[in-house]
Every structure is written in C-alpha cells, then in structure tokens.
C-alpha positions in Angstrom: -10.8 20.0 68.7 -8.8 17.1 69.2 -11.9 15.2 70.9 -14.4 16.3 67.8 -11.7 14.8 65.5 -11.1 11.3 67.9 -15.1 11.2 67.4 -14.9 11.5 63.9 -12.4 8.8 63.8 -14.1 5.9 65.5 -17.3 6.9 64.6 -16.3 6.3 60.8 -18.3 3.7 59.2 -15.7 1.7 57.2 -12.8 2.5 54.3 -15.0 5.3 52.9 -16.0 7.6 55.6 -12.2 9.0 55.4 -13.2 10.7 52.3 -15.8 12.7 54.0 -15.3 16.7 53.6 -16.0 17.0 57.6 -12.2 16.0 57.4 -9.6 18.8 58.6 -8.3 20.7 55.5 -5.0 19.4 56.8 -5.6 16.0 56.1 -7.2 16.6 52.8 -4.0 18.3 52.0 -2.0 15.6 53.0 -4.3 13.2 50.5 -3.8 15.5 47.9 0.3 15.2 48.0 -0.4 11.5 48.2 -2.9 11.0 46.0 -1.9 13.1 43.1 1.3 11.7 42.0 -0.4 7.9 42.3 -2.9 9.6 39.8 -0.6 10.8 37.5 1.7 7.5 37.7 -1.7 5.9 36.8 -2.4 8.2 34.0 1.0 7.6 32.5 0.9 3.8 32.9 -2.7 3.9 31.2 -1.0 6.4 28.2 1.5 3.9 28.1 -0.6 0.9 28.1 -2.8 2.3 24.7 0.4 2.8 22.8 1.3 -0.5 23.6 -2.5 -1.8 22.8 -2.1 0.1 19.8 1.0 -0.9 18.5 0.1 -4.8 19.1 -3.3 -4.3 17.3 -1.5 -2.2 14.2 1.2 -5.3 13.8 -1.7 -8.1 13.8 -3.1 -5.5 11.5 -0.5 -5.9 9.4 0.1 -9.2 9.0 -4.0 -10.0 8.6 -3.7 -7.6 6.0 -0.9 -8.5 4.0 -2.0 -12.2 4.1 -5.0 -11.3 2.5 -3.4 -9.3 -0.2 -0.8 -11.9 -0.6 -3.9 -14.4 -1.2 -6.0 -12.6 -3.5 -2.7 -11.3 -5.7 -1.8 -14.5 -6.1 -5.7 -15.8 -7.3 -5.1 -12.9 -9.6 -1.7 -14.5 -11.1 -3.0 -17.5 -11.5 -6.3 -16.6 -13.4 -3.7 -14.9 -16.0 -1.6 -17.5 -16.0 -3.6 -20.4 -17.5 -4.4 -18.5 -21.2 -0.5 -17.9 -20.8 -0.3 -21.6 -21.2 -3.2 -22.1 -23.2 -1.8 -20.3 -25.8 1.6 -22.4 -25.4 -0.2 -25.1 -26.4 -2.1 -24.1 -29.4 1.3 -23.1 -30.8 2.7 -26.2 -30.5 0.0 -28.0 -32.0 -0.9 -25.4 -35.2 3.1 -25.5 -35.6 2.5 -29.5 -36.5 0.1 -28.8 -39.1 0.5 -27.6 -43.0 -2.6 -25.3 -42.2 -5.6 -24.8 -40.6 -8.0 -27.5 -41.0 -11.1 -29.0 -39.1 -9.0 -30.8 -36.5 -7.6 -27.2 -35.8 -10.9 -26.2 -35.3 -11.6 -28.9 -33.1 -8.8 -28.3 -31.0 -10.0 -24.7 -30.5 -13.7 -26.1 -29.5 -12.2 -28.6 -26.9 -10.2 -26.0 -25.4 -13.1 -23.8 -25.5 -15.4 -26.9 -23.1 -12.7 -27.2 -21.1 -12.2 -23.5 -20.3 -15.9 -22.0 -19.8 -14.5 -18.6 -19.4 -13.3 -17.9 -22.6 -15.2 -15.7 -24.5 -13.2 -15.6 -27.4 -10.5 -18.0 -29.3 -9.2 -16.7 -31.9 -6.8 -17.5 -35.4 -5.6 -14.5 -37.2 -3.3 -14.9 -40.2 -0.4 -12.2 -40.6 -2.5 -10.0 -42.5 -5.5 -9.9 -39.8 -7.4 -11.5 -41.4 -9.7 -13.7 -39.4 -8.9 -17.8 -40.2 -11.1 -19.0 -37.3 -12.9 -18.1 -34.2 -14.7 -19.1 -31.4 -17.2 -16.5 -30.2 -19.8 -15.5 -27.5 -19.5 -18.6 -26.2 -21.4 -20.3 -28.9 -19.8 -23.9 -28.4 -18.7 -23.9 -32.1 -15.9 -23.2 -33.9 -17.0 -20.9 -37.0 -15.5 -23.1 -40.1 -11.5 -23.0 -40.9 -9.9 -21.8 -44.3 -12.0 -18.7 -45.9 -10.7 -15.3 -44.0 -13.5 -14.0 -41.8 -13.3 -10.2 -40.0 -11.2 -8.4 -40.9 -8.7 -7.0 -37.6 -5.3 -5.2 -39.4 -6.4 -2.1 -38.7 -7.4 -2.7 -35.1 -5.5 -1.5 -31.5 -4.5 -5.2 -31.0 -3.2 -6.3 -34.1 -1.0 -3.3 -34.3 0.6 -4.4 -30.7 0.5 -8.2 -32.2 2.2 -7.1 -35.6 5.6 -5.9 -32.8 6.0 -9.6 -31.4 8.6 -11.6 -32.3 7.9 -15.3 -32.6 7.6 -16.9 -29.4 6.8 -13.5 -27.7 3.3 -13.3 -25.5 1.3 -10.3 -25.3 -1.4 -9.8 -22.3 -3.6 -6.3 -22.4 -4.7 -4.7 -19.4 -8.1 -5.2 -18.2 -10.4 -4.2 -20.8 -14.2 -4.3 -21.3 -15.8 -6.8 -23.7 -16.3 -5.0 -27.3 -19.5 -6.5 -29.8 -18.4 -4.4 -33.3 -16.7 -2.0 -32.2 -19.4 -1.1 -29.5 -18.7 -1.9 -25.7 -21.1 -5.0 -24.4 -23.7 -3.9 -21.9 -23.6 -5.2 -19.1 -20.1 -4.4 -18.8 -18.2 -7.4 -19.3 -14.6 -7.2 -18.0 -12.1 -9.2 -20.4 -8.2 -9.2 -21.0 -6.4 -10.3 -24.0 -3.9 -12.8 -24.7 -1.8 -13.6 -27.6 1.1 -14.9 -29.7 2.2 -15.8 -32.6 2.2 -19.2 -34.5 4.7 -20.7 -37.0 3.9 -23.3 -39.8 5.8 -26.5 -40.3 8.7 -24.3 -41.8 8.9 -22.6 -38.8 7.5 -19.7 -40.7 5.0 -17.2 -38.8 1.9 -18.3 -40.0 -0.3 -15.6 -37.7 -1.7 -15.1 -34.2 -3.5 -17.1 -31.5 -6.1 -14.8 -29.2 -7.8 -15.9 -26.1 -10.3 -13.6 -24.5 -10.6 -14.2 -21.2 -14.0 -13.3 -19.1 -12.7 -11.4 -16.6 -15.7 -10.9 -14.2 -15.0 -14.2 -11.9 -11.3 -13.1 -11.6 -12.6 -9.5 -10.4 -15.4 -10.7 -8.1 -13.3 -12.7 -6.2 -12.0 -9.6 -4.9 -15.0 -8.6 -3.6 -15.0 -11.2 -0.8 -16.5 -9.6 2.6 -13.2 -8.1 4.7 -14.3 -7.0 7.9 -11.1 -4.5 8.0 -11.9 -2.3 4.7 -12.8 -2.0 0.8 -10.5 -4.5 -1.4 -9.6 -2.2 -4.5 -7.5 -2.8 -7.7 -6.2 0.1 -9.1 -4.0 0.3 -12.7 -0.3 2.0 -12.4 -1.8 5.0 -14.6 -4.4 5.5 -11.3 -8.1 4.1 -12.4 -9.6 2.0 -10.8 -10.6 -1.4 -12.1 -12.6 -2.6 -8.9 -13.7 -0.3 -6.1 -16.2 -0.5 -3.3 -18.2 2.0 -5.4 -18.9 0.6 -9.6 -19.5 4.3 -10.4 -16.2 4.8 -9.8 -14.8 1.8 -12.2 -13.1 1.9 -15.8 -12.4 5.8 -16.1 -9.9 4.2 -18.5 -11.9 3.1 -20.9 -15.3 5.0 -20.4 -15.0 8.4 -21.8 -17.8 9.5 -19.2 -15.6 8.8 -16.4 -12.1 9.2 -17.8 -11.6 12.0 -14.5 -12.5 9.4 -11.9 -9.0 8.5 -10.9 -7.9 7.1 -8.1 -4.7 9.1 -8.0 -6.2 12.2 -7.8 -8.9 11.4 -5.3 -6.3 10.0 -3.0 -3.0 12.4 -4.3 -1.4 11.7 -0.8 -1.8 8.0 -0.6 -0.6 7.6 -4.5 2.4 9.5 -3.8 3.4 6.5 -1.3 1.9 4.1 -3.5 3.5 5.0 -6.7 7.3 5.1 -4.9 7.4 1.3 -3.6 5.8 -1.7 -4.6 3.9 -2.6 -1.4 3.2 -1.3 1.9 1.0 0.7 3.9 0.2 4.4 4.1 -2.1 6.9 5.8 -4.0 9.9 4.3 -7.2 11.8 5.7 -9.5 9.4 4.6 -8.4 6.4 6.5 -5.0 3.9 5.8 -4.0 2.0 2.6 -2.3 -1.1 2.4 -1.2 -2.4 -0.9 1.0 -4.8 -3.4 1.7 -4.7 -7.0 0.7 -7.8 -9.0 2.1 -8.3 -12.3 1.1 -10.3 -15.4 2.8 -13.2 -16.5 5.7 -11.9 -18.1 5.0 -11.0 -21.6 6.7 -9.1 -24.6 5.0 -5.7 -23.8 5.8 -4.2 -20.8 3.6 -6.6 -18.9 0.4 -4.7 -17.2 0.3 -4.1 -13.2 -1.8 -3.4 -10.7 -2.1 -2.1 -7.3 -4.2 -4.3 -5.0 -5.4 -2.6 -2.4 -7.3 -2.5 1.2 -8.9 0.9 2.2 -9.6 1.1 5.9 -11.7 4.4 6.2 -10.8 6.5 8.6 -13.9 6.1 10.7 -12.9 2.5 11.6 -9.3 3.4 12.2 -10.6 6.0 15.2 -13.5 3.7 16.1 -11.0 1.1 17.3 -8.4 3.8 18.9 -11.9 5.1 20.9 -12.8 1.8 22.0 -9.0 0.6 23.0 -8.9 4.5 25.1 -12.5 3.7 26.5 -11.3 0.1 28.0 -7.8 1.9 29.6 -10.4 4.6 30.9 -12.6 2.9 32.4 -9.4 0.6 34.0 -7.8 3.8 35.0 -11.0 5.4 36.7 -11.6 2.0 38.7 -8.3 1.8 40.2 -8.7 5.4 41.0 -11.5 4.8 42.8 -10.4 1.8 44.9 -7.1 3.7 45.8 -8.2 7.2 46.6 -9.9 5.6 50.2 -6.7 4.0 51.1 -4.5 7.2 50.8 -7.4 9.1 52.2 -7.0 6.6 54.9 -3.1 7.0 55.1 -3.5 10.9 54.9 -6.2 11.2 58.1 -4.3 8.6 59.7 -1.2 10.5 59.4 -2.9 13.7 60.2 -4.6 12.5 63.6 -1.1 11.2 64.5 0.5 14.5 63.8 -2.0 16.0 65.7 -2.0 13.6 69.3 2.0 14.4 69.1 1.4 17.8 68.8 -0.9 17.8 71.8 1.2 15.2 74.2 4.3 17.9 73.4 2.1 20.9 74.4 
C-alpha cells in the first residue's frame, strides 16, 4: 500500500495530478477540511465585495442623477422666468402712458421679434375686454383703442380679476386653445400675467404673455442612458412621459384616469411626503425634485421632475456586477483547490510513512 501510494506520488505529472480521485479517501478528506472553509471565506469576501460594488455604483448613481435633475429644473426655471420679467417691463412702460396708443402697440410687436416663442401678447382692460393683441404669431399687433374679444367671463380673467396690483399670476402647463377649442397638434403653453396702472397709478387692466411651451418640455426629452425623464404636476398627471399617450390627463377629458399617482401609488406616496429624493417600487427606482414657478400671487404651480429607472436595468446591472465577482470567485477557486489538494496528500503521505516507520 504504502509503495502503490509512493508510486502515485512521483509519478504525478505536475500541480494537478493531486486532484486525481485514485487519491486515498483519507487525503481527500483531509482536502475537504482544508478546502471548504477557504471556499466559504472566498464566498463571503465575493458577497462582501458586490455590496461594496453595489453601494459605490448606487452613490455615483446618485449624484449622476441628481446633477441632471438639478440641470434640467433649473432650464425649467429659467424658461418661466423671462415672461416673469417681460411682463415687468410692459408695466412700467404702459404705466408712462395716458392710454394705449400705436407706440404701445409697437412695444408689444418688438417684444414679440425678440421673443419667437410667444404665441400670444395680450392687453385686457378691467372689464376683459380685449384692447390689443398679438396672436398666432402673426408679427403684428392687431390695432390699439376699439375693445376686441371679449374674456370676462373666461377661467383666466376670473383668476386675474383676484390680483392685487403688482401681483403676477403664472398657470400651470396648459394646452394652446383656438375659440374655445384645443389646437391640434397639441401645443403646450402657460400663462402669465399682471396687472397695469395708468399715469394715476390707477389699474388700467392686465398684461398676458402666452408662452409656447413645447421647447421648454422637449428639452427634457434629452437621451439619459440611466432612465425615462418625466414631469409630473403635484395633483399626479403627467405633463411629459416616455409614453405621449400617457400626457395631459388634466386637461383631456379622454384621459383624465391616466395618473401618474395611481399608476405608481407606492412611489407617490414617497414622492408626495418630501420634496426630492429617491424611491423604489416594483417597477424600477424614482429619483425626483420639485421645481417651482417664479413666485407669483396664486399659489405658484409645481412640478415633480423625475427619472424612472425601470426595473429591468436596475437588475441588469446587479446581474452583471454578481457575474464579474462569479466568475473572480470561481477562478480563484480553481487555482487554489490544487494547492490544498497538494497540502492535503502531502500531509496524508507524511501521516502515513510515520505511521509505518512506528509500526
């Protein structure tokens, strides 16, 4: 026996014969209590390892994340601020004037060159009565003095009728209306207004801008390799999503039960609590910030600007961050199961000469 097993040993051919199953079971036993806690320290180490991999890739993540949202909120804010101004101005310069006259309508048409994206400028007396206008981006002021359409009795002049002088009103997003009727294609707008005084410092009625929304909103659908950039209203429709059929629930009657807030209940219930941040529901992460209007006399419209990562991606990159530590794992398995195969014979053979020399 102890010759067949001295045979065996120099007639190994290199590091791997010692894993042979010609080996004695005693020696295989000894590799086992060798090699099995080396495994399982390696297993732990590689456990560890992905939490660590994971936790690094969450927190750059995060922070790719959030600078994007931090980016595109803020391209938001300053889209609404400029008619904020704009407005500013037109007050101050109707204030200097007795009443409305061709230079006023002049100063509308300038404005109107200078900013291509207003659809609409517009002069309403306190009445709502319609003193001038600049519409569907004609170019042209429509001629100062005789009243034009008629807008008392209309959403907008009800909220403009509340202001008090030097007060600013913004709507939400909105879509463009022709007549009452909503303009097809959908043309996304919001509204901006104030009032004007006279040279007595009397109110003498109400600047509008409409502003073409469509730029401000396509911006946001810049490629991001990490999800869906979505902007969402604090009652829970969606303005922009991945999907159009999904858009404007709060203004089409057709889709007034698309809401976001019900279609992602667990994610809103985060959402709705804080004003930015990150959650996780079935159907992948959410990471969000509330942008604001400029400040304005009605409670000044929100959003929720958002990144949905679906959950797909989230599991794709957990499967290839496991597959990498797997694969590391396996290969230094592999080169250290010869060694204590080595040790374990070695020690075996030993075991057995002294047993034999004793005997």
């Amino acid at each position: 026996m102890i010759r067949r097993m001295t045979t065996a040993h120099t007639t190994s051919t290199g590091y791997w014969g010692h894993l042979r199953t010609r080996h004695d079971p005693g020696a295989t036993n000894l590799f086992l209590r060798a090699f099995l806690p080396f495994l399982c320290v390696l297993l732990l180490a590689g456990a560890a390892a992905f939490g660590w991999r994971m936790r690094t890739l969450d927190r750059e993540l995060d922070a790719t994340i959030a600078a994007f949202l931090t980016l595109a909120g803020e391209r938001l804010q300053r889209d609404l601020e400029i008619p904020a101004e704009d407005l500013d101005f037109l007050a101050r310069e109707f204030a200097s004037r007795t009443a409305l006259d061709v230079s006023s309508a002049a100063t509308l048409a300038n404005l109107a060159a200078a900013r291509k994206r207003y659809t609409r400028l517009q002069v309403l007396d306190t009445s709502g009565l319609e003193l001038a206008s600049l519409a569907d981006r004609s170019g042209s002021v429509q001629d100062a003095g005789s009243p034009r359409e008629d807008w008392s009795r209309s959403n907008l002049f009800a909220a403009l009728a509340a202001l008090d002088d030097g007060e600013l009103f913004i709507s939400n997003f909105e879509l463009r209306t022709d007549r009452g009727k909503i303009v097809e294609p959908l043309e996304p707008v919001v509204r901006f207004a104030r009032p004007y005084a006279d040279t007595r410092g009397q109110r003498a009625g109400f600047i509008v801008i409409e502003l073409d929304a469509r730029e401000t909103l396509d911006a946001l659908r810049v490629a991001n390799p990490n999800g869906f950039v979505e902007l969402v209203t604090t009652e829970g429709y969606w303005i922009k999503s991945h999907d159009p059929q999904l858009e404007w629930g709060g203004v089409l009657r057709e889709r007034e039960h698309l809401l976001f807030s019900t279609r992602n209940a667990r994610a809103w219930g985060v959402m709705a609590s804080s004003p930015a941040g990150k959650t996780r529901a079935e159907n992948g992460g959410f990471w969000y910030r509330t942008v604001s209007a400029p400040e304005a006399a009605n409670t000044a419209p929100s959003w929720l600007l958002l990144l949905h990562v679906p959950e797909d991606r989230l599991r794709a990159r957990a499967a290839g961050v496991a597959m990498s530590l797997t694969a590391l794992v396996l290969v230094a398995a592999l080169m250290a199961a010869p060694f204590y195969a080595w040790l374990a014979h070695r020690a075996f053979a030993t075991g057995k000469h002294q047993a034999a020399s004793g005997s």
